[in-house]
VOGU-3710 file (C-alpha; in Angstrom, 3 decimals, decimal comma):
1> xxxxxxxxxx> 125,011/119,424/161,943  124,485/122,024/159,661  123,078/125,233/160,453  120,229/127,411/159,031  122,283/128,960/157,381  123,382/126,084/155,222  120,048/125,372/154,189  119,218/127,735/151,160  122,195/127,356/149,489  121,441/123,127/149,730
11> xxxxxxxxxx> 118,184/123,958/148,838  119,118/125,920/145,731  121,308/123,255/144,219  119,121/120,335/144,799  116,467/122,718/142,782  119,004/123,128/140,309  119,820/119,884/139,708  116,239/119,136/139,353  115,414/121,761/136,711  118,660/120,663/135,072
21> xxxxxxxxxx> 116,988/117,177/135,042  113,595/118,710/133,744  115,488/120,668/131,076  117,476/117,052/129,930  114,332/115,336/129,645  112,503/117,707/127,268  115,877/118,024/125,204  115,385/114,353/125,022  111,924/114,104/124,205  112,114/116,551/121,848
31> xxxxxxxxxx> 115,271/114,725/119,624  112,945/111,559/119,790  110,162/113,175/118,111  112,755/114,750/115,391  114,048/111,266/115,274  110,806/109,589/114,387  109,667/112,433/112,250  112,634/112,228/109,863  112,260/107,904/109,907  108,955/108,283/108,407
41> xxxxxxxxxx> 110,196/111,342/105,901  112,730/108,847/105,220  109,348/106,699/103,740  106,817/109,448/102,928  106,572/112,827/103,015  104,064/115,573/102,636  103,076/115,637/99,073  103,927/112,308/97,946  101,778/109,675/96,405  101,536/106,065/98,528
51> xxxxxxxxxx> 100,177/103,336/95,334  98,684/100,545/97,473  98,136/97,357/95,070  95,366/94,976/95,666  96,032/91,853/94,469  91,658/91,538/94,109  89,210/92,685/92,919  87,143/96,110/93,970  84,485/94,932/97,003  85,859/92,069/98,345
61> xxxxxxxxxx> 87,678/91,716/101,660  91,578/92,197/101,224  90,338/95,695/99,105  88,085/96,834/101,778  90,826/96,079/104,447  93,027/97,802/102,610  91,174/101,356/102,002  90,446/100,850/105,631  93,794/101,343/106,035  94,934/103,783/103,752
71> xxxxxxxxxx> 91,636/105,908/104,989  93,433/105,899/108,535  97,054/106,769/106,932  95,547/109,683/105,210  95,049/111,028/109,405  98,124/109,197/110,401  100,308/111,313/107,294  98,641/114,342/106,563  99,586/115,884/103,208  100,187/112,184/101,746
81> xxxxxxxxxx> 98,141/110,773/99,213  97,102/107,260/99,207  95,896/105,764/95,930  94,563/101,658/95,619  94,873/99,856/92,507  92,970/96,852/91,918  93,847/93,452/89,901  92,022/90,619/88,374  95,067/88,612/89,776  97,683/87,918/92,354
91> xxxxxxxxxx> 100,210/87,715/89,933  99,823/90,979/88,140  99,576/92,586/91,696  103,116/90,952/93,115  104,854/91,286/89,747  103,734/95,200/89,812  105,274/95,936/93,479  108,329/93,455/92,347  108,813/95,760/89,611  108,707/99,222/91,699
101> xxxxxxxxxx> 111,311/101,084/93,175  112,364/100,242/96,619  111,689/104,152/97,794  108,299/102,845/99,918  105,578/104,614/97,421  104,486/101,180/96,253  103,023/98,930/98,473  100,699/95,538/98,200  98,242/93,911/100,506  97,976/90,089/100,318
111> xxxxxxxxxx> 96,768/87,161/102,597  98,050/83,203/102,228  96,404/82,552/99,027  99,760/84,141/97,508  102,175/81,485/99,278  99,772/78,692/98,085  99,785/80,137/94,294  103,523/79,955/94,743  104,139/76,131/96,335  101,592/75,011/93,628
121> xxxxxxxxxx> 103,287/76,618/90,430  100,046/78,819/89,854  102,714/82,184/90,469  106,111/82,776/89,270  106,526/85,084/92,485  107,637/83,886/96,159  106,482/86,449/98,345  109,382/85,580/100,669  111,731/85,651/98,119  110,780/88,149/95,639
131> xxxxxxxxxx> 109,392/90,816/98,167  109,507/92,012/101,668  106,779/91,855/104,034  106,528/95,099/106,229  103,157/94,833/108,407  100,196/92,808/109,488  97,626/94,725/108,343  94,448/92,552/110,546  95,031/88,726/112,098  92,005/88,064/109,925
141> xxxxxxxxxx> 88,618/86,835/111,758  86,939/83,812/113,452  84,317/81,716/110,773  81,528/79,691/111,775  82,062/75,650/111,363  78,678/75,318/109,330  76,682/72,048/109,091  73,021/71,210/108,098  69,606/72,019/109,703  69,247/68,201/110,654
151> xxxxxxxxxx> 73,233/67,285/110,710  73,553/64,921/113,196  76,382/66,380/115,320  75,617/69,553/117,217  79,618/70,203/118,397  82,759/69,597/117,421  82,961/66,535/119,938  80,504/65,023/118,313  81,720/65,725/114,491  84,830/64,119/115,515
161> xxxxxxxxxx> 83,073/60,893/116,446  80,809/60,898/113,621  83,924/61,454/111,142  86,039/58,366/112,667  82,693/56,135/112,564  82,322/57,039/108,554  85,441/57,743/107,042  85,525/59,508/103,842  81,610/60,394/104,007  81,727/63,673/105,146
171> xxxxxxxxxx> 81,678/66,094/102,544  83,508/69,328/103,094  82,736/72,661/100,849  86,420/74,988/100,094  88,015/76,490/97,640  90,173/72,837/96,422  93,697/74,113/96,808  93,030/77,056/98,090  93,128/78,617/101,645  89,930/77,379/103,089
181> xxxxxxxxxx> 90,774/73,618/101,975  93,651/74,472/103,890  91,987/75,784/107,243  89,902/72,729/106,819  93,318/70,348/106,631  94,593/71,583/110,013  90,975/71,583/111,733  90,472/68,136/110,851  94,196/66,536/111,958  93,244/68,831/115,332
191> xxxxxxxxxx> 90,268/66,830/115,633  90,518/63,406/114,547  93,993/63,523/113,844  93,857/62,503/109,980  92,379/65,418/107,551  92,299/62,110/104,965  89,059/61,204/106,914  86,959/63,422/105,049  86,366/64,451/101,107  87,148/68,247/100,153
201> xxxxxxxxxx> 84,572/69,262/97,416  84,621/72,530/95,163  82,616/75,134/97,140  84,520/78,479/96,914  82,244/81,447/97,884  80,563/82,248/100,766  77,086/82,084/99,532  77,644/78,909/98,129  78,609/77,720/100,814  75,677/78,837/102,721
211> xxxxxxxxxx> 73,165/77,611/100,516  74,879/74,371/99,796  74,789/73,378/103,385  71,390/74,458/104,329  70,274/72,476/101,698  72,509/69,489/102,344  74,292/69,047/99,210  77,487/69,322/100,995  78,412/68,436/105,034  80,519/71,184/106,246
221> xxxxxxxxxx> 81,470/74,326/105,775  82,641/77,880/107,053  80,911/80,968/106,671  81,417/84,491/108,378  79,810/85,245/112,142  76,890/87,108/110,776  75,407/84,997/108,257  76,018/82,105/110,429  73,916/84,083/113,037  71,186/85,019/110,561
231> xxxxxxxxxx> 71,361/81,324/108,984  70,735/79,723/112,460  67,974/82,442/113,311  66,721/80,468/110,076  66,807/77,364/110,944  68,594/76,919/107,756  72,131/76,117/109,827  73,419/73,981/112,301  76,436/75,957/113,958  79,270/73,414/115,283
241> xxxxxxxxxx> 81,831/76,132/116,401  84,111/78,501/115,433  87,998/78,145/114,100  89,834/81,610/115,128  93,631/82,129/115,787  95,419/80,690/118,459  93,939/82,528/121,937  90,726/83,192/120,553  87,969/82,731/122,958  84,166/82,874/122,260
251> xxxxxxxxxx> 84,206/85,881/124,839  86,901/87,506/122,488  84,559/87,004/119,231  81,644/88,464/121,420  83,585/91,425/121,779  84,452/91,735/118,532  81,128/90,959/116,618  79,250/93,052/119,779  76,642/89,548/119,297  75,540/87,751/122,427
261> xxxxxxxxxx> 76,784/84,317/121,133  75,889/81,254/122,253  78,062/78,335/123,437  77,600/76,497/120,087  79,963/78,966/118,606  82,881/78,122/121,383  86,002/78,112/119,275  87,921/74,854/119,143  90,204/75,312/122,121  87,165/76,631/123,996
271> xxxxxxxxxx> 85,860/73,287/123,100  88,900/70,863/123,940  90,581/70,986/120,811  93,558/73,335/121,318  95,001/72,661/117,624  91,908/73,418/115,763  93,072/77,086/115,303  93,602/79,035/112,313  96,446/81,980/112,077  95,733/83,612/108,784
281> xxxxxxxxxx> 96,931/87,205/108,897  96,626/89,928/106,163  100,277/91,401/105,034  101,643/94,674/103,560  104,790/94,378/101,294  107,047/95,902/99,218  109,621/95,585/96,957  112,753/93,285/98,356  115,132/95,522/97,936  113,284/98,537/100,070
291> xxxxxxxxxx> 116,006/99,594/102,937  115,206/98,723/106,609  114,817/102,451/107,559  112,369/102,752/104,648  110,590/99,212/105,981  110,811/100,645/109,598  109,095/103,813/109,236  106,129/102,200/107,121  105,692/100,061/109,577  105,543/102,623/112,481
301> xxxxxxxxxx> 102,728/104,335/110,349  101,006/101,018/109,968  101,267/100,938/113,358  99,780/104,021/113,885  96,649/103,312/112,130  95,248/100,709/114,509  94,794/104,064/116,844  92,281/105,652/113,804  88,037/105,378/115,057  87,290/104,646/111,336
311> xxxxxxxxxx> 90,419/101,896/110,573  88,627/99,951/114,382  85,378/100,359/113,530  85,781/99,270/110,118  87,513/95,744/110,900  85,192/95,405/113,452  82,393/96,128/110,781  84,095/92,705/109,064  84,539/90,841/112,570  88,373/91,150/112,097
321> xxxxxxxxxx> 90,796/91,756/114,765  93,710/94,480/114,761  96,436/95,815/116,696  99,989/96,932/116,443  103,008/94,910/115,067  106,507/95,786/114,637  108,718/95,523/111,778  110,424/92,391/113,790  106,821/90,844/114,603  105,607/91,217/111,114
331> xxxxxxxxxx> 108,373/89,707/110,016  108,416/86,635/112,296  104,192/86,111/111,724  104,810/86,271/108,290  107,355/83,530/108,426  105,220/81,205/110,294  102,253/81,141/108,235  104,678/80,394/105,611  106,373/77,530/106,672  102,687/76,056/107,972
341> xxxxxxxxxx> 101,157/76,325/104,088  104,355/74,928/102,705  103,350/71,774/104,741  99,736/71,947/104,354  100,368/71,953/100,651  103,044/69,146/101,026  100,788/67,149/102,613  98,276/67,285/100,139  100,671/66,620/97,445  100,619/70,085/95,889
351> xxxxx> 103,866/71,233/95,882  105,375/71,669/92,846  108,845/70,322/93,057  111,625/72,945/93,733  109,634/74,965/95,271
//
């Protein structure tokens, strides 16, 4: 049993241990912040110039996402300026980045319409290939399944049934060959189980689209969560659903769009259909060639930026969603959407062989 006089000496070298502990801990800390702050020097550095290349034109959605982003880097880097460049085409976007040096200043922001271009023959540039993905800069958003004022099917239960009692009659508005033809492919084998029940017509833009359907010179179509709203306000729309990625729920898309939706605009799982889901992700990429460390640190600032008020409030502006993914993740998503357009395109015969 020890004695009282025992007791301050114990006392003093359990404290000591414990500052010891404190002091180990903010060593610690302190080389993990140095770490991380000379992995992103390793990428940019105070007074360098970040070229972002849009493979689009000014105004439309894969430019605005991407000064979204570079808006937020600007708080994420401080000191680093971020320049985009706009292109009338994919091709002369990818084949400037491709050309770059792998030192991280270049960078380009692309969605799937790039792998199609490349299965078809339309680019000369495999984005899996030719250049390395470093990011996910938004999973994209949830559309509106648009049909007539009068369309005779009022959800997606009932378009199914309509579709396997008249096959080939139902006329569906995309981009032929292009992404939304290809959203429309996998909808269709998630409902009826055969996307050669329908006929795919030229309808490539949005208001097209809209006006199109109201007027029934085509069937179906997709169109973004506001206009659909405003359309059906109308009475110009019928609204059948919504296609979103996998795990998106109406609440989800209620959340996002801050709109008090109605059950009409359930997204296909919501409404029994659990493949009728569309994974369509925005990328940032460089060069192929760019070192890991280099890739790494981009992508921790990428990261980063889903943390900026003006980056969340301006995807939310476009009912997209956001959040962080690593290098690894990025990586992996990328990969995925991949291989599922090589087979969409396969499957409608596109493909150009060797590719």
């Amino acid at each position: 049993m020890f004695s009282a006089g025992h007791e301050k000496p114990v006392s003093r070298e359990k404290g000591g241990i414990e500052s010891m502990k404190k002091l180990i801990a903010l060593i610690l800390a302190i080389l993990m912040c140095l770490t991380a702050s000379f992995a992103m020097a390793d990428a940019w550095k105070s007074g360098d110039t970040v070229y972002f290349h849009v493979n689009a034109k000014a105004g439309g959605a894969t430019d605005l996402y991407t000064r979204y982003l570079t808006q937020a880097l600007t708080e994420v880097c401080p000191g680093v300026n971020f320049v985009v460049q706009n292109y009338e085409t994919a091709e002369v976007a990818l084949a400037t980045v491709q050309g770059q040096k792998p030192d991280g200043l270049n960078l380009g922001t692309l969605h799937s319409g790039a792998f199609i271009q490349w299965f078809t023959g339309a680019s000369n540039i495999s984005v899996k290939d030719d250049l390395k993905v470093v990011g996910v800069m938004n999973f994209g958003g949830p559309q509106a399944i648009i049909a007539g004022p009068n369309a005779p099917y009022k959800n997606l239960a009932e378009l199914a049934d309509w579709i396997k009692a008249n096959p080939g009659k139902l006329m569906v508005g995309c981009s032929l060959g292009g992404t939304s033809q290809m959203i429309f492919i996998n909808i269709m084998k998630g409902l009826v189980g055969d996307s050669d029940l329908v006929t795919y017509v030229q309808c490539a833009s949005e208001a097209d689209k809209l006006t199109m359907t109201a007027s029934n010179s085509i069937d179906l179509a997709n169109c973004s969560i506001p206009n659909a709203v405003d359309y059906e306000a109308d009475g110009k729309l019928t609204i059948l659903g919504t296609f979103a990625a996998t795990g998106v729920t109406l609440d989800d898309i209620k959340e996002l769009t801050g709109k008090d939706l109605s059950d009409n605009y359930k997204t296909g799982p919501d409404q029994g259909y659990e493949s009728a889901t569309w994974n369509g992700n925005h990328y940032v990429y460089v060069p192929k060639d760019t070192p890991d460390e280099i890739c790494e640190a981009i992508n921790e600032a990428l990261c980063k930026a889903n943390d900026v008020a003006s980056y969340i409030e301006g995807n939310k502006a476009m009912a997209s969603f956001i959040g962080p993914v690593n290098y690894a993740e990025a990586t992996a998503a990328f990969e995925s959407e991949w291989a599922t357009m090589e087979e969409l395109v396969t499957q409608l015969g596109l493909k150009m062989e060797g590719r």
